[in-house]
Structure formats: C-alpha cells, structure tokens
ZAFIBA-885457 format. One record per atom (N, C-alpha, C): atom name; x, y, z; residue number from 1; chain. Coordinates in nm, 2 decimals. Layout:
REM ZAFIBA-885457
SITE atomo     xx     yy     zz num cadena
SITE    CA      X      Y      Z NUM      A
...
REM end
This chain:
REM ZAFIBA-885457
SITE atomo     xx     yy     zz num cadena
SITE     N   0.08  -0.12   0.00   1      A
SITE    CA   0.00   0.00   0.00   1      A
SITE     C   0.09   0.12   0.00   1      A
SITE     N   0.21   0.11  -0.11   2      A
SITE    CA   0.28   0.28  -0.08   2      A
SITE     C   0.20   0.33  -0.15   2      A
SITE     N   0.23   0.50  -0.16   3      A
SITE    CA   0.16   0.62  -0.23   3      A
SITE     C   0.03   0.61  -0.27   3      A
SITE     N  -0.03   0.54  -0.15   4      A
SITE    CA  -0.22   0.56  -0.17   4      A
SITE     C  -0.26   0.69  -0.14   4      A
SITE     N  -0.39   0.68  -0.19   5      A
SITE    CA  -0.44   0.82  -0.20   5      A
SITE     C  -0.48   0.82  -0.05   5      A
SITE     N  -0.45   0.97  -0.03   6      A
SITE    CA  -0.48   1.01   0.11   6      A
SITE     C  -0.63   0.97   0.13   6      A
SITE     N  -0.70   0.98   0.08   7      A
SITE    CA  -0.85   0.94   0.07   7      A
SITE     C  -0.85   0.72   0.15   7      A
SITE     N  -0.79   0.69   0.06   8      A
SITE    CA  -0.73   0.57   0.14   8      A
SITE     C  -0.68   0.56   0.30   8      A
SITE     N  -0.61   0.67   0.32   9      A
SITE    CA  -0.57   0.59   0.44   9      A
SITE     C  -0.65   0.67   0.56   9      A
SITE     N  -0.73   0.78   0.49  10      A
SITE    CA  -0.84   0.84   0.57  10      A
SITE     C  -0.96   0.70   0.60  10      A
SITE     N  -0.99   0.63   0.50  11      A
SITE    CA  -1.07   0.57   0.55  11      A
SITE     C  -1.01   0.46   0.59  11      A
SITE     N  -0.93   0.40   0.56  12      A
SITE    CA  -0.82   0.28   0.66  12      A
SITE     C  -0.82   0.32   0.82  12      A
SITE     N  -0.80   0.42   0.82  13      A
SITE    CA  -0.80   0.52   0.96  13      A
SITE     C  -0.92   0.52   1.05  13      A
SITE     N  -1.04   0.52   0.94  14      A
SITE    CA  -1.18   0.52   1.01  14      A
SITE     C  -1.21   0.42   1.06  14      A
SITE     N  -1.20   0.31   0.95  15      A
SITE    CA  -1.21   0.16   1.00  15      A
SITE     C  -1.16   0.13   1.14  15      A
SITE     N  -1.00   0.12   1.09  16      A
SITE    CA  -0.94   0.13   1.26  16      A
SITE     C  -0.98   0.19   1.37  16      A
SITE     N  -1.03   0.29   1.34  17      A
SITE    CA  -1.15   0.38   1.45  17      A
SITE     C  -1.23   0.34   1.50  17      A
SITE     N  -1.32   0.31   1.43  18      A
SITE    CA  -1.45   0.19   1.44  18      A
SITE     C  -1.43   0.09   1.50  18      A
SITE     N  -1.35  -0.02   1.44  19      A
SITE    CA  -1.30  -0.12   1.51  19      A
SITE     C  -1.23  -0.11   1.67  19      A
SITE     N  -1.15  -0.04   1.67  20      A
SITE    CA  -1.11   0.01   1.83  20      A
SITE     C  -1.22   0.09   1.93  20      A
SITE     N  -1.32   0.11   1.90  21      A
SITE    CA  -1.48   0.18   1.97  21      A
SITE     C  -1.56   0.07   1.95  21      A
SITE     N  -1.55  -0.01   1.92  22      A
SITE    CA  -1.65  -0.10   1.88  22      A
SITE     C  -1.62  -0.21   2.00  22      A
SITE     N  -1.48  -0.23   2.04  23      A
SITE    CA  -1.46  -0.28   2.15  23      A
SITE     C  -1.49  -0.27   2.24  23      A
SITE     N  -1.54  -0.26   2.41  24      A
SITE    CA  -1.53  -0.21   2.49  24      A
SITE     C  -1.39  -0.17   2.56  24      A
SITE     N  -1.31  -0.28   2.57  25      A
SITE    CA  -1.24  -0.28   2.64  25      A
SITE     C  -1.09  -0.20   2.56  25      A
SITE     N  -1.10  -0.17   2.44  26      A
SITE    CA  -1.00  -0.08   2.36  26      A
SITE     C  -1.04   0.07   2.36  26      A
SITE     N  -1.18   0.06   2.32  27      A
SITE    CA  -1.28   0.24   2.30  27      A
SITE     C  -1.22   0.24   2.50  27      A
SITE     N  -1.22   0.16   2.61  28      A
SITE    CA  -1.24   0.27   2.72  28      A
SITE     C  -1.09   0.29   2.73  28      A
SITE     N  -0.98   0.23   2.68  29      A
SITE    CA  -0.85   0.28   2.66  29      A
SITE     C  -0.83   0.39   2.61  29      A
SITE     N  -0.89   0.36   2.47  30      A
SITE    CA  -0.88   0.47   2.43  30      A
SITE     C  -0.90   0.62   2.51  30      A
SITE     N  -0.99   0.62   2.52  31      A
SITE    CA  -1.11   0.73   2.57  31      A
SITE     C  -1.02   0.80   2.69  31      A
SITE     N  -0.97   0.72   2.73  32      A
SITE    CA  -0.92   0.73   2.87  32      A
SITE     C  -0.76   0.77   2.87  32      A
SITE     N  -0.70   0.73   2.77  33      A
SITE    CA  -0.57   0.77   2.74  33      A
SITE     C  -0.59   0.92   2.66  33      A
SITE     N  -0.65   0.94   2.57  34      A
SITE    CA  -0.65   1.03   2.46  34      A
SITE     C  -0.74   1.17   2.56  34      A
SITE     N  -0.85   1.16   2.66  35      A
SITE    CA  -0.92   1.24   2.72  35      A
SITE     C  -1.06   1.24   2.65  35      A
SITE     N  -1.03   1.20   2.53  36      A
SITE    CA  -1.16   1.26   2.44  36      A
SITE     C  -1.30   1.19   2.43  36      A
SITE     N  -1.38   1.22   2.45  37      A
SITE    CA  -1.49   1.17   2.49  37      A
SITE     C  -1.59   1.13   2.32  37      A
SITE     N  -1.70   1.03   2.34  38      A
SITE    CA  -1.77   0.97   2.22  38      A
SITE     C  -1.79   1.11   2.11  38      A
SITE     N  -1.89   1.21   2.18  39      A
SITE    CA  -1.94   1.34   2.10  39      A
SITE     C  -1.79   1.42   2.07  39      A
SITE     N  -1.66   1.42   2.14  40      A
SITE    CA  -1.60   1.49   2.04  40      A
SITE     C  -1.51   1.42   1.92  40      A
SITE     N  -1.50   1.25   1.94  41      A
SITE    CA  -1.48   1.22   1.85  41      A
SITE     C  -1.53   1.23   1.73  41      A
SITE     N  -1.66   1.23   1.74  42      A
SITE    CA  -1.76   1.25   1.65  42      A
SITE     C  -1.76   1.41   1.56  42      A
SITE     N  -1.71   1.47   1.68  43      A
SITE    CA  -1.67   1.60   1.62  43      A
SITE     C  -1.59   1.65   1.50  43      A
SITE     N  -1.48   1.54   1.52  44      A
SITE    CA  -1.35   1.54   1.49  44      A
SITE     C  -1.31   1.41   1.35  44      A
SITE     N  -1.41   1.35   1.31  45      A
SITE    CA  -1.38   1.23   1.27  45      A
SITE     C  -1.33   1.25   1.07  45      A
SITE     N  -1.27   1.36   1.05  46      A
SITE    CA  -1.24   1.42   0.92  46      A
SITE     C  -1.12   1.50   0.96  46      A
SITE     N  -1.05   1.47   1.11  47      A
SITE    CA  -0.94   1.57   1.19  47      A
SITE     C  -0.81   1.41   1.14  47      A
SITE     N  -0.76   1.48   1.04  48      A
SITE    CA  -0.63   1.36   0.99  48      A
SITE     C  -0.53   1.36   1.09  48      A
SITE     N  -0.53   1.44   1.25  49      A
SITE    CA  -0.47   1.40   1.32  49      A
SITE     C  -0.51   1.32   1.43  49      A
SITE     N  -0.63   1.33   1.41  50      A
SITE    CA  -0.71   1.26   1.57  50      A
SITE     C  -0.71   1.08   1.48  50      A
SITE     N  -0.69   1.03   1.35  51      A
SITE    CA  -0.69   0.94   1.26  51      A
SITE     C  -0.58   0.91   1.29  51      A
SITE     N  -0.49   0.95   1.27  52      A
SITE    CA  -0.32   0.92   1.27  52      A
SITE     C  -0.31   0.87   1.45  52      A
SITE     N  -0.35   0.94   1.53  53      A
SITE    CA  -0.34   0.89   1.70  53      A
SITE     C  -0.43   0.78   1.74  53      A
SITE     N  -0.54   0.73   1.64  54      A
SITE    CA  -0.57   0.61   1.72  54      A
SITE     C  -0.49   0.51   1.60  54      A
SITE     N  -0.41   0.53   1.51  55      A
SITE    CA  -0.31   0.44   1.48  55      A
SITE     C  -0.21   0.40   1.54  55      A
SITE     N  -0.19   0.56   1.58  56      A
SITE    CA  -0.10   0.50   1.71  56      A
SITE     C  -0.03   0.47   1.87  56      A
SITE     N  -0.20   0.46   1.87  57      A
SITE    CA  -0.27   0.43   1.98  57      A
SITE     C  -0.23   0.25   1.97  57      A
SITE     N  -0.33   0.19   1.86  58      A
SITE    CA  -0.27   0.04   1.81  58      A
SITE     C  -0.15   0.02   1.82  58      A
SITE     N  -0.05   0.11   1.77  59      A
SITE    CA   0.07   0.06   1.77  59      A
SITE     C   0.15   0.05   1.87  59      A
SITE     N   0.10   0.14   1.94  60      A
SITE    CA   0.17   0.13   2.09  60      A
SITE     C   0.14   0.02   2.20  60      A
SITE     N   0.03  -0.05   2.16  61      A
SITE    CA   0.01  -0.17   2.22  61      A
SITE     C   0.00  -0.29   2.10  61      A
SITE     N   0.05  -0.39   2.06  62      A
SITE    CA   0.05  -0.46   1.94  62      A
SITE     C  -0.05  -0.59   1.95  62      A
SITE     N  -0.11  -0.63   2.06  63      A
SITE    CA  -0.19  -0.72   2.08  63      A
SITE     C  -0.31  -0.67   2.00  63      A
SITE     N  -0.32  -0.53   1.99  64      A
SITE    CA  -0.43  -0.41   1.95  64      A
SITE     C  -0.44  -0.41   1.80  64      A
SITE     N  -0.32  -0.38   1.80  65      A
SITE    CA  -0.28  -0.30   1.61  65      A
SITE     C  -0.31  -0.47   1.57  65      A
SITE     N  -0.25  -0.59   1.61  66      A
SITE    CA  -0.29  -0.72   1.51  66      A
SITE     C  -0.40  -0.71   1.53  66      A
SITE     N  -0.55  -0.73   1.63  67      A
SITE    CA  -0.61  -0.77   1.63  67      A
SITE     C  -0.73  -0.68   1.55  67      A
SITE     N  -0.67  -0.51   1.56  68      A
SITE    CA  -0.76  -0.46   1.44  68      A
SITE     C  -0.77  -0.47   1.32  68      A
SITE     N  -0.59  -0.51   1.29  69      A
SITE    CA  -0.58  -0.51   1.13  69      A
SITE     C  -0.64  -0.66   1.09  69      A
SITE     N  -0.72  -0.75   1.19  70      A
SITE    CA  -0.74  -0.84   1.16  70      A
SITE     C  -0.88  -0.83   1.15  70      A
SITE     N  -0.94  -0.76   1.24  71      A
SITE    CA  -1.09  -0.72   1.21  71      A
SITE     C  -1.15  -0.62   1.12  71      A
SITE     N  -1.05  -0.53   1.01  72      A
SITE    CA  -1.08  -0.47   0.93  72      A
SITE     C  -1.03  -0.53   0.79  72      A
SITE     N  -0.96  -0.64   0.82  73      A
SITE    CA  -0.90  -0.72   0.69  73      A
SITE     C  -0.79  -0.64   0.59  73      A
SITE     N  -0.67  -0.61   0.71  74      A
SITE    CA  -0.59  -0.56   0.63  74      A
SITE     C  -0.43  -0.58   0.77  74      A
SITE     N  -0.35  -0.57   0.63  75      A
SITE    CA  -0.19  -0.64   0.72  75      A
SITE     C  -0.16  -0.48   0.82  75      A
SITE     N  -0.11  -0.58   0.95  76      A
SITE    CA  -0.08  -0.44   1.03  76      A
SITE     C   0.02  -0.32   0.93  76      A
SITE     N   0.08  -0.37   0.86  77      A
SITE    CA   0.17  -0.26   0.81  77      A
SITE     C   0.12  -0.18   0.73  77      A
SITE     N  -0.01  -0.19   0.68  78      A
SITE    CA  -0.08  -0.06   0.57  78      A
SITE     C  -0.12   0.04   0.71  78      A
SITE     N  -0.17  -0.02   0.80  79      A
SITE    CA  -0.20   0.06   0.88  79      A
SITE     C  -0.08   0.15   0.93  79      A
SITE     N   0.03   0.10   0.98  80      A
SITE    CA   0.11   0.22   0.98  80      A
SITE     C   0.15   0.29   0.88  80      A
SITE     N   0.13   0.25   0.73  81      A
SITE    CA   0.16   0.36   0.66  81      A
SITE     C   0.06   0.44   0.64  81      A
SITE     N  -0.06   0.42   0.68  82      A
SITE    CA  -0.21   0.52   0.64  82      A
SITE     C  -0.18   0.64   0.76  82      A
SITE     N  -0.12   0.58   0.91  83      A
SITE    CA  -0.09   0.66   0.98  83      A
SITE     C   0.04   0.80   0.93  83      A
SITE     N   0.13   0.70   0.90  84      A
SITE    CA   0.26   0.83   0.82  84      A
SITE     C   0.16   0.89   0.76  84      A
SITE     N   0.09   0.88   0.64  85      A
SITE    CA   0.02   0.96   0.53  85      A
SITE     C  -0.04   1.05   0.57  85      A
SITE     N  -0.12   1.00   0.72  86      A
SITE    CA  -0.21   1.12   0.74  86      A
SITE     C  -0.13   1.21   0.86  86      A
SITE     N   0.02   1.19   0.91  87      A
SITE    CA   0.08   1.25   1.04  87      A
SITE     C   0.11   1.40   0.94  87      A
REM end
C-alpha cells in the first residue's frame, strides 16, 4: 500500500477507529488515554490527526494494532503507513 491516495488511508484510519470503539475494552483505553470523549470524536472524525493517534494508539500496544488489522482485513503494516500519510 505505498503512495495511496490520502482518501485511502483516511478511510483505513476510520475503519481502525471503528474497530477500536467498537470494542469495549479498547474504546475505554482509548477514551481514557487520549481524554476525548464519544461526541467529540464525533466532532472530529475528518481531523487527519485525531486518525493518525488512534493508529498510534494500536501501535503502541500490538496485541491491538494485530487484532484490528485483523478485524478490518488488512496487514498491520498498511496501517502504519495510512498513519505516516495522514501524520
């Protein structure tokens, strides 16, 4: 997945988003690490840097980053480069 269109890794990014909220026990990490609560994500969900931090959010714990790239059907490594794309 080099030189995808930013449009790509915006929505690679969303997936991953979804997938990590969709969890319980990842969305309250999240939520809980980052401060940000459901409605301002929601606020923010076209913000290519709030995209890029729950990638690397995954990455910083890797039990996370496999088990998303496994529930959105894609190898962990597109996901870190959707993350570069959109940092």
């Amino acid at each position: 997945m080099t030189n995808t269109n930013p449009n790509d890794a915006e929505a690679l990014a969303l997936a991953a988003l979804t997938a990590t909220l969709t969890d319980a026990r990842r969305a309250e990490r999240f939520l809980s690490l980052t401060g940000l609560s459901p409605d301002g994500i929601r606020l923010r969900l076209q913000d290519r840097a709030l995209l890029a931090a729950c990638i690397a959010f995954l990455e910083a714990h890797e039990p996370d980053l496999l088990a998303v790239a496994q529930d959105i059907g894609v190898k962990p490594q597109q996901l870190l480069i959707a993350k570069a794309e959109l940092e």
